[in-house]
N, C-alpha and C positions, 0 to 999 in steps of 0.2 A: 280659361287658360291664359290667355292674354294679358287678363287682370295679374294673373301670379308672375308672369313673364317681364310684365313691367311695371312693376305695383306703382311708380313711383312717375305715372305720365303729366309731360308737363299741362297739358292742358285738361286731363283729367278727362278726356274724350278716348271711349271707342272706337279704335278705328276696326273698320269692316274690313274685310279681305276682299279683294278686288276680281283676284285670279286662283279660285277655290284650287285645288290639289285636285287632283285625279283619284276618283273614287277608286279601287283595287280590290273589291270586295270580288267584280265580277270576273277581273284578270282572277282572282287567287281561287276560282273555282273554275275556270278555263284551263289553270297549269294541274290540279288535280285528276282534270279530265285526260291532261297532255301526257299525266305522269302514264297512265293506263293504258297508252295505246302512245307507247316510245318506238316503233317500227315507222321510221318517216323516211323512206327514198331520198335516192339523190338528188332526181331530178325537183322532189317537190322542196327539198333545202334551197336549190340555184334556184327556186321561183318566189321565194320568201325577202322581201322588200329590205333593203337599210329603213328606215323611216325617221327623221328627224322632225320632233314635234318644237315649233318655237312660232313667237309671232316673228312676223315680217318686218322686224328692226334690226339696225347695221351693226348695234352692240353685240347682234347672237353670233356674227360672223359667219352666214350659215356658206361663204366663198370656201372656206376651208372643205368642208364635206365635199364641194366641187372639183377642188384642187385635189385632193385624198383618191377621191375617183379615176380622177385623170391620172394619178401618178399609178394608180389598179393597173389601168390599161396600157401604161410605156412602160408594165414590167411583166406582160405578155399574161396576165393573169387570164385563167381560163374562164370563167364565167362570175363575173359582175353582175350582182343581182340587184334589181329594181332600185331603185333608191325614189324612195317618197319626202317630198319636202311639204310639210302640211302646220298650219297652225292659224292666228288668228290674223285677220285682214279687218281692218278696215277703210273702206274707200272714203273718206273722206279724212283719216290718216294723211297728210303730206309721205308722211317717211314710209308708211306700209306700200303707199303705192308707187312711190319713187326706189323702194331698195326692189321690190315683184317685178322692176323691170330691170334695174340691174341686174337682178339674179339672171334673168331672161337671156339679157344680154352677153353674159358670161356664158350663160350654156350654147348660144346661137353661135358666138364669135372663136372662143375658147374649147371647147370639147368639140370631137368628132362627131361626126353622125350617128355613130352607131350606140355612142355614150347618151346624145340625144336623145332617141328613141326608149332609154332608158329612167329619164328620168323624167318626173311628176312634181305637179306643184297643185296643193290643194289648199283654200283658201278658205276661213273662218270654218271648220269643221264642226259637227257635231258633236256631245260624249259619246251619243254611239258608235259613229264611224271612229272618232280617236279611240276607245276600247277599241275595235274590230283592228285596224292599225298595228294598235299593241299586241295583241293575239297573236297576229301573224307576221310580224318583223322577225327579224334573223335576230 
């Protein structure tokens, strides 16, 4: 596919894909299951996560999602639901592990407590758990 994409590479080298796509074979047999059994409470929608999948670089911007939240909550919104922030870490990364504590920082300094308690940070995850994620985001 590659090859027809860009017949014309300067170095005439393959390049590999680094960051594969997310399989969706098993989301698209999860939403068939989801389609069959559409009776889902209210309460179990407000328990259903935001989930922002990215790695832990400053280019994702992932402040904005924390700022988004924050403005949830100074417009009295009623139930704010989980927000998961998950994706690739690595610790010997400079910037993965310098922006995991800005983020940190942001939520400690910036958001209330109660927005605290709300949010999650998960680091270098699985495809299983990122599928399981995906399932069950809002």
């Amino acid at each position: 596919q590659q090859q027809q994409a860009q017949p014309q590479n300067q170095n005439d080298n393959f390049l590999p894909v680094l960051y594969p796509a997310l399989d969706t074979s098993a989301l698209d047999a999860q939403n068939d299951n989801d389609n069959d059994n559409t009776e889902a409470t209210v309460s179990q929608q407000e328990q259903r996560p935001i989930v922002s999948l990215n790695r832990f670089e400053r280019k994702k911007n992932l402040e904005l999602l924390l700022q988004a939240v924050q403005w949830l909550e100074s417009q009295k919104v009623p139930h704010i639901p989980p927000i998961i922030i998950a994706g690739g870490y690595d610790p010997q990364n400079i910037e993965n592990v310098q922006y995991r504590g800005e983020l940190q920082h942001f939520c400690d300094t910036q958001l209330s407590p109660s927005l605290q308690r709300r949010i999650q940070f998960q680091q270098s995850i699985s495809d299983a758990q990122r599928t399981s994620l995906l399932r069950n985001a809002l």
